[in-house]
TINU-491086 format. One record per residue (C-alpha): x, y, z. Coordinates in steps of 0.05 Angstrom, whole numbers, plus 5000, padded with zeros to 4 digits. Layout:
<recs>
XYZ;...
</recs>
This chain:
<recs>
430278721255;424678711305;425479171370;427178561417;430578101374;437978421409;434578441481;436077731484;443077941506;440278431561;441478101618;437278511668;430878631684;428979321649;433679841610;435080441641;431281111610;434081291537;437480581543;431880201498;432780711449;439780771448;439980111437;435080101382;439280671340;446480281348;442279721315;439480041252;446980381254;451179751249;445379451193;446080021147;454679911165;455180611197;460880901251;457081081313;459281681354;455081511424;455082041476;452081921545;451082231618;455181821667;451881201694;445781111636;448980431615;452580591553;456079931557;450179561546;447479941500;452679911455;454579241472;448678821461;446579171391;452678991373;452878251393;445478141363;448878361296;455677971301;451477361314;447177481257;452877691209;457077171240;462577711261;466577801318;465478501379;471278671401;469979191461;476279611484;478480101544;483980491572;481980441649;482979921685;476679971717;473079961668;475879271639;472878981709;466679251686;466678971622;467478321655;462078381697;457378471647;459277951592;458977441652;451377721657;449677721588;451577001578;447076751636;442176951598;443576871523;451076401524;456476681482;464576501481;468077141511;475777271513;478977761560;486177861530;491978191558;498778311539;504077781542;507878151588;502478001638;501377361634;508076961618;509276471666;517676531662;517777311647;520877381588;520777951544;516177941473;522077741427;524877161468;518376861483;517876901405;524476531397;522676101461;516175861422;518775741353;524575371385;520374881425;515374791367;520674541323;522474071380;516773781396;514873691317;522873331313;519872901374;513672711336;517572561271;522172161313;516671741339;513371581272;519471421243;520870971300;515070581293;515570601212;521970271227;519469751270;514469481221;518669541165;524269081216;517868541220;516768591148;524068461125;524667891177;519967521141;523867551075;521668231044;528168431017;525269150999;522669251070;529469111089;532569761045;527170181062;528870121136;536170321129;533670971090;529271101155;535470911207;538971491162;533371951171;531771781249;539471871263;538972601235;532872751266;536572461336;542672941326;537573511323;534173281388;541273211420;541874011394;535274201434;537573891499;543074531498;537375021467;532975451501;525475261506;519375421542;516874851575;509875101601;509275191523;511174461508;506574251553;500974631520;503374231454;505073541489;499073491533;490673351512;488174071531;480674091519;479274131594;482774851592;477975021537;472174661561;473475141623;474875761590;467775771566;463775571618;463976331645;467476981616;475076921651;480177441668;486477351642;488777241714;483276691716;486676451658;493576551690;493276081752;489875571719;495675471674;500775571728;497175031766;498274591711;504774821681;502174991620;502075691586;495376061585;497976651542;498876141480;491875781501;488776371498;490376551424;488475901406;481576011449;480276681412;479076391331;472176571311;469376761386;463477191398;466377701448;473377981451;475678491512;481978831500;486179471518;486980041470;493779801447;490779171409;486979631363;490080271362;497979891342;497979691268;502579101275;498978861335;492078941314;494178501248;496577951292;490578071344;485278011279;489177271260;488677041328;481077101327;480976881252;478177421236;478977941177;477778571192;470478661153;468578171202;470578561265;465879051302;469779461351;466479871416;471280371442;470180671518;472081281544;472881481468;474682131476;482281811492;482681561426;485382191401;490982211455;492581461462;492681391373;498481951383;501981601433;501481031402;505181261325;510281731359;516581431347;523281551393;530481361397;535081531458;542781651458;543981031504;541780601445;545681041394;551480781438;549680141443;548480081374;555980341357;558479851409;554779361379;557579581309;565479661340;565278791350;563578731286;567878501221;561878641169;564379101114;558279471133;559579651193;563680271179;559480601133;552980451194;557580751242;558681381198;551681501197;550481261274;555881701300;553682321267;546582191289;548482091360;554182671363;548183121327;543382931381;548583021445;550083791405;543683961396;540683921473;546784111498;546984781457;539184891474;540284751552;546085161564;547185091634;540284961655;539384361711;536483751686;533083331730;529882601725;524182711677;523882881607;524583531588;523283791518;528784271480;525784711417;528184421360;523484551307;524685121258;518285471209;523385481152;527885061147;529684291167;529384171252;536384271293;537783611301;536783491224;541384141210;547783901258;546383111228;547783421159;554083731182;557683261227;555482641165;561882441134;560681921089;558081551019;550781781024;546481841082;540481451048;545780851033;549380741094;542580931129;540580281083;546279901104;546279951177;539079701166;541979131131;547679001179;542679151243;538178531212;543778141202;546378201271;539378111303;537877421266;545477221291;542877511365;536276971359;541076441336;544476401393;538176391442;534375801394;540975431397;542875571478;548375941464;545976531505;541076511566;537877151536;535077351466;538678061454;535778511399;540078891354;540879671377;544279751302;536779571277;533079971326;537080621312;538880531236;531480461225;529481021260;534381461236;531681231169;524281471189;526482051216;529982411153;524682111112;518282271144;521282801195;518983441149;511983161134;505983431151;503383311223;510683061245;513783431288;521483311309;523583371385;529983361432;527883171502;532783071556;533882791628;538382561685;539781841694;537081651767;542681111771;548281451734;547282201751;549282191672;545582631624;542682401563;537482561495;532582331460;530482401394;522482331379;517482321312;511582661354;504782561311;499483091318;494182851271;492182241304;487382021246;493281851211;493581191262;484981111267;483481241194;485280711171;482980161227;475180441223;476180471144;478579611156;472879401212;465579261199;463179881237;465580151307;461280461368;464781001405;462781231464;463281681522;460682171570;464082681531;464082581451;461183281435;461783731388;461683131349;463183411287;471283631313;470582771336;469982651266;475383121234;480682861288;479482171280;477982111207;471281801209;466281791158;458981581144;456881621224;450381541266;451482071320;447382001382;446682391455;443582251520;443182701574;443182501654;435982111649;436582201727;431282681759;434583431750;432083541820;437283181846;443283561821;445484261818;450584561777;453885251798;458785671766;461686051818;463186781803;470986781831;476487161796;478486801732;485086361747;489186551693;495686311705;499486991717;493787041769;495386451815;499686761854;494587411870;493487311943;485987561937;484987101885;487286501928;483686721991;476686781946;479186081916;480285801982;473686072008;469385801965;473385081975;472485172055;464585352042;463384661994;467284272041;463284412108;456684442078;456983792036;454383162075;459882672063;465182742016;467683291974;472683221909;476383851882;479883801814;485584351793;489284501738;494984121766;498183801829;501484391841;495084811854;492384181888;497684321936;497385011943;490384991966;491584312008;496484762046;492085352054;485984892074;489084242115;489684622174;482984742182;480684092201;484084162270;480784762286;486385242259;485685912202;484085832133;485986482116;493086572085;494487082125;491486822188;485087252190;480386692162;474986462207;476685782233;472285162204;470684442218;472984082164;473683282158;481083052129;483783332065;487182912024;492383041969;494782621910;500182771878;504482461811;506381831823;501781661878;497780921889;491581171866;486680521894;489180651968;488281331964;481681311932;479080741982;482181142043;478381822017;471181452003;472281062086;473781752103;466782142132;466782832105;473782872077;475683222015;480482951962;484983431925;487383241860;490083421790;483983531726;488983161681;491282571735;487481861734;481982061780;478782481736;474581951696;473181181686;472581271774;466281211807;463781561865;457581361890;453781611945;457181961998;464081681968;463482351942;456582791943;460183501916;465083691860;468884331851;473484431787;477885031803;479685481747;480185241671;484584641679;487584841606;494284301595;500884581596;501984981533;508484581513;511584661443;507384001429;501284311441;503384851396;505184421334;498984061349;494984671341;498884881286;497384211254;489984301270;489685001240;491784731172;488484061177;481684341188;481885061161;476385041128;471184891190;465685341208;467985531273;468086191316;476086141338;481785881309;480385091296;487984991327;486685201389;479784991391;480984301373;487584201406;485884521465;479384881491;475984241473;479083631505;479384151570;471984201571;471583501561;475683351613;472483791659;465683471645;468882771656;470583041724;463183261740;461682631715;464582381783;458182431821;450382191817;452081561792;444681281801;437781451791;436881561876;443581901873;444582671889;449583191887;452783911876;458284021820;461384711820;465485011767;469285531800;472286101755;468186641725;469086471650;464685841672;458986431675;453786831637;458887421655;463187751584;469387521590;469487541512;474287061475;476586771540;469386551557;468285731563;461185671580;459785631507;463884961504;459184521537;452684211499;445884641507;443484191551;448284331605;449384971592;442185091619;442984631680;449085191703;446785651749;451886171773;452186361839;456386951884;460986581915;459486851982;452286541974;454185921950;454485642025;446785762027;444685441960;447984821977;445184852048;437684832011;438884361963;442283842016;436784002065;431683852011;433883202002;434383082093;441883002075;444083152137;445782782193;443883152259;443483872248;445984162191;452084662188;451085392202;452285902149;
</recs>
């Protein structure tokens, strides 16, 4: 392939730096059918790079792109540039949501499944009716004039057309979708016709079939068979069933799909999610309800093993908890023994009183089906405004998984338990938590053609590979092409925040120094990431009073400061009006959480945000998870050549430093851009801290771009660099 033949679907004027390349590499990678592990600086154009290699080769190979992300933002993005690319080289894009999002009467997955079926039947009775009906009208004119056959065939189609006619009179009383009978009734090219002329968002898509009463949702499969572009979420790929259902809509097998993951270095995370498998008490109960109205002989023996399931679950977090509070959220209870079956398994195996745990297990299964096709009976036929799924099927299957798979390597059994908000009743959960997550992506980059993946923070590459199970791969990096003069990069020597250190008041006061310094001397906005909301807060507290003139210090001996607004987020806060009322603000500082949604996949340009300070090393929450992830990891991967323990390296140390990268990754989004990032905690420095030491964890490259500092000078470095670059407006802050 020549080096321009894929720059016809570049739709600007000149690649960034590294971008020509880049592009150049994914090319000869998808030719010779390799994985490509793609790793660049925030705001070099990965998308494109990725994106129109891979188009050039679909087109050629006549294969389908499928391009995929977990952040919202980033779908908009995404968007944006397939609508460029086909101003300059036309291609048929899809952007595809979930049904959920785009049904026009809000019904859940399995009704709208019943819903459709239902009204496809009717329609095709309709049609037969009105062939039939004119069948029968020529056969009337033929046996007028004396055909004596015509006149016998006609009363076999009067037979047939009264049947059909009885069924029609049975769809008056069922359920149907009528936006989805329009779609079959009506002559919908125009929708299609449309749909191409530019690259639509499934809310495009949306109001032009609500305009029209038709169902956009359905449309849209049909639009997708044998298109060039496909933009998806995560959950498209990463879920087996869907993804086989997702590949038929496009008519596509899988050799003939080229996926580009963004923000890959959530695959690992969201491929966990996405096999973990749970089952709470309320549908244990429901599902025994369900069983007590029935009159199936199978129904005791599916109780026996229901009831000891649920009465083992309700023991087992009530003997861990003790009389703990539980509140609202999920809270996990140690379950998990090194030698021997998991609590919950132990107290199922005594309270079971019955035939065989494997049979009834099999037929509450049986029974659970049997109920569920009964439940979609009654929608189809109108006997029920609802379509109700069988809880006896949801938990008899799970139970089923669990005893099977629930001692397996990288399975690990959990109790969790919370507080009903509505009920003030307390109640379990049962959960299959997967900690090798190549057990889910194996096997999809095994299926596809070849898959890009690629991020600001892919590296070490190699621990990429083991998690995710890839295999023959192109691996490439690009730093920040952006002039190096316009950043700096401090690690600030404060005392390392180890968690039994928090609460040292000299540690805070040093902590909240240093946040008071790159606050006043940054011009415009500054964002400060923690290792959680809680330490947000803690140093919102200590610092918010500052802007109106009053002491930083804890103790009230702090020098007083002109600082702009501080804002806080928190869990559960609306993250676009918080982000557009910090980036309006004029030097304000937004505290957050490391591991909240602001932390990548957000842009900050200019003086949105012009400094970054992560505080501490924002390791996650050392849960029993975590643990049984590392343990997983230490046995998966035992054999690696690396310095620690691959468990905790993998599992933990890593995606921290690749989530604190992702949040320096915040600012100097452009080549004119400039900014500070500070890492504040000394085991971001040169200094021995020995095996707690992190500087080693990010890529040479910007390992020699960190510069540390003494806190107490930091003030001064960042008043040279911003003065260098006439930052300032009016005179600049004094020291």
């Amino acid at each position: 392939m020549s080096e321009s033949s894929h720059l016809r679907f570049f739709p600007y004027e000149e690649p960034y730096p590294n971008q020509r390349e880049a592009m150049d590499r994914v090319a000869n990678a998808l030719d010779r059918g390799q994985d490509v592990l793609f790793e660049g600086a925030p705001g070099t154009g990965k998308t494109l790079s990725a994106l129109v290699p891979a188009l050039e080769h679909a087109r050629e190979h006549d294969r389908t792109v499928v391009i995929t992300t977990n952040v919202h933002q980033q779908m908009r993005q995404f968007v944006e540039d397939a609508r460029a690319i086909t101003r300059e080289e036309p291609i048929r894009a899809v952007v595809f949501k979930g049904k959920s999002s785009m049904c026009h009467i809000d019904v859940d997955y399995q009704e709208c499944q019943t819903l459709r079926d239902t009204t496809r039947e009717m329609v095709e009775t309709e049609s037969e009716v009105r062939e039939l009906e004119s069948r029968q009208r020529e056969l009337l004119a033929e046996s007028r004039e004396g055909d004596a056959s015509a006149a016998e065939a006609r009363e076999a189609v009067m037979e047939e057309l009264d049947e059909l006619e009885a069924e029609i009179d049975e769809y008056e009383a069922a359920n149907v979708c009528e936006h989805y009978r329009n779609n079959l009734t009506r002559d919908t090219d125009d929708f299609f016709a449309w749909l191409f002329e530019d690259v639509r968002t499934p809310e495009d898509v949306y109001e032009y079939a609500d305009e029209r009463a038709l169902c956009g949702y359905e449309l849209l499969k049909e639009g997708m068979e044998g298109v060039d572009l496909v933009v998806c979420n995560y959950h498209h790929l990463l879920d087996p069933n869907i993804r086989e259902q997702f590949f038929r809509w496009i008519d596509r097998d899988p050799s003939e799909i080229i996926t580009v993951f963004d923000e890959a270095h959530n695959i690992e995370d969201a491929a966990r999610d996405h096999a973990t498998r749970t089952l709470t008490e309320n549908t244990l109960d429901a599902a025994l309800d369900e069983l007590a109205d029935s009159d199936d002989s199978r129904a005791e023996p599916a109780g026996n093993v229901l009831r000891a399931f649920r009465d083992a679950l309700a023991e087992t977090y009530e003997d861990a908890l003790g009389f703990g509070g539980v509140d609202e959220n999920w809270e996990d209870v140690s379950v998990a023994n090194d030698d021997r079956r998991d609590d919950l398994t132990l107290a199922f195996l005594r309270n079971y009183e019955g035939k065989g745990i494997d049979t009834e297990t099999e037929l509450a299964v049986q029974l659970g089906q049997a109920i569920d096709e009964e439940y979609e009976r009654r929608y189809r036929d109108g006997e029920a405004t609802t379509r109700s799924e069988s809880q006896t099927l949801a938990a008899a299957r799970f139970v089923a998984t669990w005893m099977d798979e629930g001692a397996e390597f990288g399975q690990y059994p959990v109790v969790s338990v919370r507080r009903d908000a509505g009920t003030d009743e307390v109640y379990g959960r049962a959960e299959l938590y997967t900690c090798i997550p190549r057990s889910v992506t194996s096997e999809l980059f095994d299926e596809v053609a070849a898959s890009v993946l690629m991020s600001a923070t892919l590296r070490p590459f190699d621990v990429t590979e083991d998690v995710l199970g890839l295999e023959d791969v192109a691996s490439m990096a690009y730093g920040m092409g952006y002039p190096e003069a316009n950043r700096r990069t401090f690690a600030a020597d404060v005392p390392p925040l180890f968690a039994a250190d928090r609460n040292d008041p000299e540690t805070q006061e040093a902590v909240a120094s240093l946040l008071r310094d790159a606050i006043r001397f940054t011009p415009g906005n500054t964002l400060a990431f923690f290792p959680s909301y809680a330490e947000a807060e803690r140093y919102h507290d200590r610092l918010a009073g500052a802007g109106g003139g009053g002491s930083v210090g804890g103790d009230g001996a702090g020098t007083t400061a002109d600082l702009g607004p501080i804002h806080l987020d928190g869990p559960g806060q609306d993250e676009e009006r918080l982000r557009s009322e910090f980036v309006e603000s004029d030097g304000a500082a937004l505290f957050t959480s490391l591991w909240g949604t602001l932390g990548e996949g957000v842009s900050f340009d200019g003086d949105d945000a012009r400094t970054v300070v992560v505080v501490g090393v924002p390791y996650p929450h050392l849960s029993d998870r975590t643990e049984a992830v590392q343990d997983a990891y230490d046995r998966a991967f035992a054999d690696r050549d690396r310095a620690r323990d691959p468990g905790w390296t993998y599992a933990v140390e890593i995606p921290t430093i690749r989530k604190t990268r992702q949040a320096l990754g915040r600012v100097i989004r452009g080549p004119d851009d400039f900014g500070v990032r500070i890492l504040a905690d000394r085991r971001y420095t040169t200094a021995d801290m020995g095996k707690y030491s992190v500087r080693s964890g990010f890529p040479p490259g910007e390992r020699e771009e960190l510069l540390d500092v003494d806190p107490a000078k930091l003030k001064f470095a960042m008043l040279n660099f911003y003065q260098d670059h006439d930052a300032y407006d009016g005179p600049p802050p004094s020291p």
